[in-house]
N, C-alpha and C positions, 0 to 999 in steps of 0.2 A: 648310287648311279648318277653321273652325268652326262646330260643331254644337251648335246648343240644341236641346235637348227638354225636353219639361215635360209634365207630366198623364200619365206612361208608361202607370202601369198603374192600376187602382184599381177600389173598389166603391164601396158608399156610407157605410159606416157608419162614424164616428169613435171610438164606444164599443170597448170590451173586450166584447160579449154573453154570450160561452163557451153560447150556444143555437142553436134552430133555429128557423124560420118567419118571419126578419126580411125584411123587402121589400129586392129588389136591383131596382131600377128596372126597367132592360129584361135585366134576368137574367131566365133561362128555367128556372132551379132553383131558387126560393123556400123548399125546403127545405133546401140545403146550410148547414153551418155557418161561422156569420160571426163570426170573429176576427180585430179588428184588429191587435190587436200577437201572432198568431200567427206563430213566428219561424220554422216550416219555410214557409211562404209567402213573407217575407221571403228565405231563400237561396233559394228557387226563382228567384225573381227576378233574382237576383245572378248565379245561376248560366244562368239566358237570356240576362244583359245582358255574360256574361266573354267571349266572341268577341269583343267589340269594347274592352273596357273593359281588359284587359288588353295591349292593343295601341296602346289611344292615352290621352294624359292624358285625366282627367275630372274635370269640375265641379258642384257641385251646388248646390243651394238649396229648403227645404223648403216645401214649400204643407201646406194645409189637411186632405188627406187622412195625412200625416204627425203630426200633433198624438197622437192615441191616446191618450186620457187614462188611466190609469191608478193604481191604487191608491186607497185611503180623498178618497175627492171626487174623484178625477183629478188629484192633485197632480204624478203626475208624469208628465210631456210627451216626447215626440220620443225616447223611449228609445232605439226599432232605428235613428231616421235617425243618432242622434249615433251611436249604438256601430259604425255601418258605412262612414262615407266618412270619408276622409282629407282637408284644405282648406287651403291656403296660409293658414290665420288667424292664424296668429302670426308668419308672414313679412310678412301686410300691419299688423302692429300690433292685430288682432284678437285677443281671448280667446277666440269661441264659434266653432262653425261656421254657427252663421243669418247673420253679415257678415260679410264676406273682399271681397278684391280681388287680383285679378293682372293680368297683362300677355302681349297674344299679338300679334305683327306691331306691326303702327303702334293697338292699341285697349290702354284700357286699362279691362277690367270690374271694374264694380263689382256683387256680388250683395248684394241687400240681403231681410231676414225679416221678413215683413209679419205673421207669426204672436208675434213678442216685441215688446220695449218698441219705439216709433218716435218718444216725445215730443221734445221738446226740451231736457229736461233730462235725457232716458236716455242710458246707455253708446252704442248705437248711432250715435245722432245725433254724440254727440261724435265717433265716432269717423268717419263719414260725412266728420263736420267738416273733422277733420285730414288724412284722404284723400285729399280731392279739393284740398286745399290742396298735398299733394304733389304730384301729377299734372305732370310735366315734357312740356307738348305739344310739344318739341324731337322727346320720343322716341316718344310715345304721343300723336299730335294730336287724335285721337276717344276720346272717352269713351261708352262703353256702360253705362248700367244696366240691371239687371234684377232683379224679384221677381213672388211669384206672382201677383197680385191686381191687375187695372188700375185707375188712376185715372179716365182720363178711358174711359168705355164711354156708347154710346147705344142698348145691348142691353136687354131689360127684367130679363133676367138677371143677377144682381149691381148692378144700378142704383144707384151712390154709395155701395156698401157698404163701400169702403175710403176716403171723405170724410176721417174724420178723419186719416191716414194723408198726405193729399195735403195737409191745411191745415199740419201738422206740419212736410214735409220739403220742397214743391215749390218753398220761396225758396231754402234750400239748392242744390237742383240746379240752379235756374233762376240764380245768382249765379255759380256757376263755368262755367257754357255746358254742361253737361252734353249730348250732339248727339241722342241714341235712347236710349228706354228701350222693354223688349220686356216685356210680360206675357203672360199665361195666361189660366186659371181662365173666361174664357165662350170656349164651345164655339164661336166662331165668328172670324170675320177682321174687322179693322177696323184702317184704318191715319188717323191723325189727322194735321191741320193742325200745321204748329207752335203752340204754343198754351201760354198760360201763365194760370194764375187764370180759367179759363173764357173766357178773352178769345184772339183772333188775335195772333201775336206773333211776326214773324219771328227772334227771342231765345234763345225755346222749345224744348225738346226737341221731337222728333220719338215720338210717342209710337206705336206698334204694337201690337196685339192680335194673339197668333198663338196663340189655342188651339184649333185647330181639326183638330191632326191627326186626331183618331177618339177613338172613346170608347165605354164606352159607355150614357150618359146620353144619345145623340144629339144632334144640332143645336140649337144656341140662335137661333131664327128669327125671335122676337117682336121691336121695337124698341119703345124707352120713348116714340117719339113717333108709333107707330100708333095709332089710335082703339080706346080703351078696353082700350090695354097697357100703360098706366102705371103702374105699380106706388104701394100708398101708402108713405109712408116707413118703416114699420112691416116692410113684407115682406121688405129686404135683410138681417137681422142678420148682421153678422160676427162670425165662431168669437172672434175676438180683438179687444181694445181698444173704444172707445165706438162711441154712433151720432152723428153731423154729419152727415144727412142737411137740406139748405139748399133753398130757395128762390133762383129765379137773381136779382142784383139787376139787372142792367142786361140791355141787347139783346134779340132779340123775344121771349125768355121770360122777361119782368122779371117779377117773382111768380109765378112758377108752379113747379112741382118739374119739371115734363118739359116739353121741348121741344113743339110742334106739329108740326115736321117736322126733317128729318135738319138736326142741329146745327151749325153752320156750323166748328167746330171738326173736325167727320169728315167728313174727305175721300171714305176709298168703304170700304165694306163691304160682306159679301156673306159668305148661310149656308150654304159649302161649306166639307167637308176640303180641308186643303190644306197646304203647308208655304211657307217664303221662301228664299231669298236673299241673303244682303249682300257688296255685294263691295265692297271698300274699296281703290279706284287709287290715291288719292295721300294727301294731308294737305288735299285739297281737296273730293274725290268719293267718291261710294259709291252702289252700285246696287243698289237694293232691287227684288228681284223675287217676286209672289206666284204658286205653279203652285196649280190646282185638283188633290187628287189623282186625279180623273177622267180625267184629260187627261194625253195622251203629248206628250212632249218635241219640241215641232213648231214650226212658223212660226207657230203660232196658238195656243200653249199657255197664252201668260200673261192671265192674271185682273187684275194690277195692278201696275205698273211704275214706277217713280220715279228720278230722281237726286236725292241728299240732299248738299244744297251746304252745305258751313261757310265760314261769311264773318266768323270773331270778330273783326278788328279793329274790323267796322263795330258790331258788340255790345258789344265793352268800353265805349265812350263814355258806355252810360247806366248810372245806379245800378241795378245787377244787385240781387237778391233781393229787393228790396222788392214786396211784393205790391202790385199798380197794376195800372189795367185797360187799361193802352196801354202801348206802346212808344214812345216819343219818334220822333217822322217823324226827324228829324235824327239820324244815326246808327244804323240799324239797315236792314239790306237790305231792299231792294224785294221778294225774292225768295228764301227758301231751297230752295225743292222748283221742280226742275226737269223736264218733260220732257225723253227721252232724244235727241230733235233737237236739236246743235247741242252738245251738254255733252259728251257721247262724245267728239268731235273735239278738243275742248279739252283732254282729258283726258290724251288721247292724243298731243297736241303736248306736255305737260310733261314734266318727267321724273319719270321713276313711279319714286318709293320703293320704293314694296311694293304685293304681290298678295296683300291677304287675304279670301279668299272663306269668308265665312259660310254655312249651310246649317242655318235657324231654325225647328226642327218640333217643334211644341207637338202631342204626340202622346200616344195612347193604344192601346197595345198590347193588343190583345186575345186570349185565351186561351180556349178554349173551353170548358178541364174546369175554369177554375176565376172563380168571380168576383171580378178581383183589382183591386187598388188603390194601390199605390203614384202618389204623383203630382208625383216628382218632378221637378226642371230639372236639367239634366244639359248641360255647355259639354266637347264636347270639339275641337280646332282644326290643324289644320298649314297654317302659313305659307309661303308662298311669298316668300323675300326676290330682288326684282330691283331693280339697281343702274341701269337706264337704260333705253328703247327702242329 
């Protein structure tokens, strides 16, 4: 099984204040003291999260509520995240721990730092580079990425705030087949088209939004293409790197910054807690399930359901990573997102690899005596290896 979590715990303030009376959104104690890189907060944390974390591996990757600027201007960054988790980064050729890569069952993730460099000529990217150039889909057929920050969101929340981020790196990923990539960071579910450069592209990653476990900032409910929730491009800043906040050029919102109505790149969304699923049958199938956490485990439980089909030979044929607003007809599936009539059966007539079930909760822990903030991703996993059916 593996376990993503992201956004555990957290408040809101990114500063050091060492005062009192800062605003904690839907905190209910506006006078307690708020420090962020306060380090007895930090072990409290560690030592909530040791039941589990001492019993199975763990993964991480840092978001926004992480940064904690510090000393003379805030020069220095991520003190408690770096001084506390441990990261396969120099086993995947990595220096830092904001990029790493490991391998679990038949997936082979990649965590990437939407809060350091992501240019094109930065360490990262190179190193992004050479990573996925390793990836032997012999052993690891699916490739996962993840970091905090969504590219593609049609929430009005974060709206195109990480732009630049996605002009930088999404030929990269979209050149090696990269299959799912899962973000954070809006409080709400959104599972997208395959989709590449704003365009439909059976090619595409599968991109997911799953930060909806709870929080407590509440719901992000707005959509950027409700009447009069469109944000101007001014309102998203991101803590980190520039703004490329764009106009679309082509399809029904050619000049405009928002949509008119739900983007044809997002498939379904919907502003409830809740966590996912991935179960990964072969080197073919993977079954993406979304629960409301309302809802008990029933015949009626799920919210949004998928089969995510990888078809790369019919992908290799065209020039991967160049940003283009189509996929060549010739060469690239009719079809990668499946309903579960009809795929199941299939799946189940091959011979199944492996059983690796994901279990994807972009959550936030809540604590009553204190208003707390970590907002971490957190990958921890146990595989299931079976040989046949």
């Amino acid at each position: 099984m593996i376990l993503m979590v992201g956004d555990m715990t957290y408040a809101n303030q990114y500063r050091t204040t060492g005062g009192r009376g800062v605003p904690c959104f839907s905190c209910s104690f506006p006078d307690a003291p708020i420090r962020e890189s306060y380090q007895p907060r930090w072990d409290g944390w560690g030592r909530f999260m040791e039941p589990l974390a001492s019993r199975v591996t763990m993964m991480v990757t840092e978001g926004n509520h992480e940064i904690e600027p510090q000393g003379h201007g805030g020069a220095v960054t991520f003190a408690s995240y770096l001084a506390r988790f441990a990261v396969p980064s120099e086993e995947s050729g990595s220096n830092t721990k904001f990029f790493y890569s490991f391998n679990a069952g038949g997936i082979h993730f990649i965590m990437l730092g939407a809060y350091v460099d992501y240019n094109r000529t930065g360490a990262q990217y190179s190193w992004l580079e050479k990573d996925l150039q390793k990836v032997d889909r012999r052993v690891t057929p699916w490739v996962v990425a993840s970091w905090h920050t969504p590219w593609y969101n049609s929430y009005s929340s974060h709206y195109q705030e990480f732009e630049c981020m996605r002009q930088e790196m999404e030929g990269l990923l979209y050149q090696h087949g990269v299959d799912i990539v899962f973000s954070g960071h809006v409080h709400a579910y959104e599972r997208m088209n395959r989709v590449f450069n704003y365009t439909l592209d059976p090619c595409g990653p599968v991109y997911i939004t799953i930060g909806d476990g709870g929080n407590i900032e509440k719901i992000d409910i707005d959509h950027a293409d409700d009447p009069g929730k469109c944000p101007s491009p001014g309102d998203n800043q991101p803590e980190f790197g520039g703004v490329c906040h764009l106009n679309f050029t082509s399809g029904p919102a050619k000049g405009k910054f928002c949509w008119e109505r739900q983007p044809e790149w997002s498939a379904f969304r919907e502003s409830s807690f809740g966590h996912g699923i991935l179960e990964v049958v072969n080197s073919t199938y993977a079954l993406w399930t979304w629960h409301r956490n309302q809802d008990t485990y029933g015949e009626h439980s799920v919210g949004d359901q998928i089969y995510i089909v990888r078809e790369p030979d019919k992908c290799l044929l065209q020039p991967r990573g160049v940003i283009s607003q189509d996929c060549p007809s010739v060469g690239c599936p009719s079809s990668t997102l499946s309903s579960t009539s009809g795929v199941e059966q299939a799946a189940k007539n091959g011979r199944l690899l492996w059983t690796t079930t994901c279990m994807i909760l972009i959550s936030t822990v809540l604590r009553r005596s204190l208003c707390t903030r970590q907002n971490i991703w957190a990958v921890w996993w146990r595989v299931d290896r079976l040989y046949s059916l």
